[in-house]
C-alpha positions, 0 to 999 in steps of 0.5 A: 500500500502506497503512503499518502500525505495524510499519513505524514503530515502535521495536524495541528498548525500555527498559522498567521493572518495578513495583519499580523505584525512581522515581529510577532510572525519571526516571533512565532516560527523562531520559537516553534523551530518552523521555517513558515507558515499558512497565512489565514483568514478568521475562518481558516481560509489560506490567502498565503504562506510566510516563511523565515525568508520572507521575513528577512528579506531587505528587498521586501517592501514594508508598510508602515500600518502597525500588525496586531500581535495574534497568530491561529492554531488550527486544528482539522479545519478549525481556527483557534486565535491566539495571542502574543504579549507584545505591542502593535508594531510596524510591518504587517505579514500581508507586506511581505508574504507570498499571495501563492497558495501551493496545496496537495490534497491529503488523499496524495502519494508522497512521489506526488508531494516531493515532485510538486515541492520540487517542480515549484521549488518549496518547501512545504505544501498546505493539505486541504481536504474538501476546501478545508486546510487541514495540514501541512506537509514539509520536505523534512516530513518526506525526507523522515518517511522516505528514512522510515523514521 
């Protein structure tokens, strides 16, 4: 029996939303160890991914609208908002993440996941189950079942 991308992936996922503050977003990947995240709406929707790349990158135009210092934890589908005990800063997530969804439905083959992220050149794929985000699978998750780890 082939492996599918539900097999591996991690359920339970930090997420952002667009005006959440850049600071609060290093924040939150900086200290769960993760290189990037979902960028999400109140319900849980993806309009976008940041990654520790986007963050750090001094070519990325910045606004100088103050983020709010929240951040989700979803859990099958569903949002849970969180917060952070820092003051509004500048910069906001939607000032620098990437607007490109790249998502892979939870039913798909590991091959098919490791040729998307390859093919398209990222490291890590939202998993959506009928419209809804219900994980997110990276190249270390392949890498660790490609092991047998």
């Amino acid at each position: 029996m082939t492996p599918t991308i539900e097999s591996i992936m991690t359920r339970e996922i930090y997420a952002v939303a667009p005006d959440t503050s850049i600071e609060t977003a290093a924040r939150l990947l900086t200290t769960r160890h993760i290189g990037g995240a979902p960028v999400v709406t109140s319900r849980g929707k993806p309009v976008g991914v940041i990654s520790l790349f986007d963050l750090v990158d001094p070519d990325r135009a910045r606004s100088q609208r103050d983020g709010h210092p929240l951040f989700y934890l979803l859990t099958e589908g569903h949002a849970v908002t969180v917060g952070d005990d820092i003051d509004l800063t500048g910069g906001r997530v939607a000032d620098v993440m990437s607007p490109f969804v790249l998502s892979i439905e939870a039913s798909s083959t590991l091959r098919e996941a490791a040729k998307l992220m390859v093919r398209e050149n990222v490291h890590r794929l939202l998993v959506m189950d009928q419209g809804a985000l219900v994980g997110i699978v990276t190249t270390t998750d392949l890498l660790r079942a490609y092991a047998g780890i």
